[in-house]
N, C-alpha and C positions, 0 to 999 in steps of 0.2 A: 304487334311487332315481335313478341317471344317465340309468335308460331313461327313464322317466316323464319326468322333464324335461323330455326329449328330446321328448316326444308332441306338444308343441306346434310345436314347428319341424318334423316329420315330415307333420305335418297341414297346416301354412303351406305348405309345399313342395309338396302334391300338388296342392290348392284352387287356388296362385297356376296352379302347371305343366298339372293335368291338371282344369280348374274341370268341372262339371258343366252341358255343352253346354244341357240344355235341363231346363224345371222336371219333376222325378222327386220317386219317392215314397223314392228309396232310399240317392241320393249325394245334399248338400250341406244347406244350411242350410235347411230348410224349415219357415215360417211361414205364417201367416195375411198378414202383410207381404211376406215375400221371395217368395211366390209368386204377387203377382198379376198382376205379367206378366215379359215375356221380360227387360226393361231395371233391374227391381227385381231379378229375380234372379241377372241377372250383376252388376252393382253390391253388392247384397250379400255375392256370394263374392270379390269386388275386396275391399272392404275386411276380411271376415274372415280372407283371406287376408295383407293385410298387416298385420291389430293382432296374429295368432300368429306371425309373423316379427319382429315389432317384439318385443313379450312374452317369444316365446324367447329375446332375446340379455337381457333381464332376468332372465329364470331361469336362465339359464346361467350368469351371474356373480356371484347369488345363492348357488345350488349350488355353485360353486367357491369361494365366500369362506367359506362353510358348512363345504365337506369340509374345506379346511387347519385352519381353526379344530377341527373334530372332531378330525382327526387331531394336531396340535400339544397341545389339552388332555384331549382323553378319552383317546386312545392306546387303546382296545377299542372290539371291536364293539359295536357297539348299532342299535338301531330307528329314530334319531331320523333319519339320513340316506335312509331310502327313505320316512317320514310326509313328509319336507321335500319329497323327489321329489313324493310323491302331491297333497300342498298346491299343490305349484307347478304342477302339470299339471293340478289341476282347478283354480288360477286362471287359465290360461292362458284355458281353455274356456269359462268363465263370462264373463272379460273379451272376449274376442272373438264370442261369442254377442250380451252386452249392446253394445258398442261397433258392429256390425255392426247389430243391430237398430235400435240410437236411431237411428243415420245415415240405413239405411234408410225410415225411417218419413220423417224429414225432407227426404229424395230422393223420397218418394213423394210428399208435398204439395208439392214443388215443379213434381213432371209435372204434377199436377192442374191446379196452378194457370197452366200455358202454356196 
């Protein structure tokens, strides 16, 4: 469940550090939007890079107020701490895909319209 968490701040870290130089079919966010030119598509990994950095330190103190809790009341293993990892790392994704997209879309009608 810690790894998963973790996906999102793993993913923010590469995007922000090692973004995807030019539009490919194979690294980064690729849309019908993020790919229509070079300035949408670094714009797009700018911001989905920082809403999974931002996100992660949400899931991470989620997860951690989580695990005490688990551990202080259940006291045994159980499932609920790696579904909690899984939840939180596919909102991670979801959240910085949609929040990366809207922005994007709204950075594009902005080029349009200079």
């Amino acid at each position: 469940g810690a790894v998963l968490t973790l996906a999102p701040l793993t993913a923010g870290i590469m995007i922000k550090f090692f973004p995807p130089k030019k539009i490919n079919r194979f690294y980064g966010l690729k849309t019908k939007t993020t790919a229509q030119n070079q300035q949408t598509w670094d714009y797009a990994h700018k911001v989905c890079a920082n809403t999974l950095l931002i996100y992660s330190i949400f899931g991470v103190v989620v997860y951690i107020i989580a695990l005490i809790l688990h551990i202080v009341i259940i006291k045994q293993k159980s499932y609920i701490m790696f579904l909690l990892g899984l939840i939180l790392a596919l909102l991670g994704a979801l959240t910085a895909f949609l929040i990366a997209q809207i922005k994007t879309k709204k950075f594009s009608r902005q080029q349009k319209g200079q």
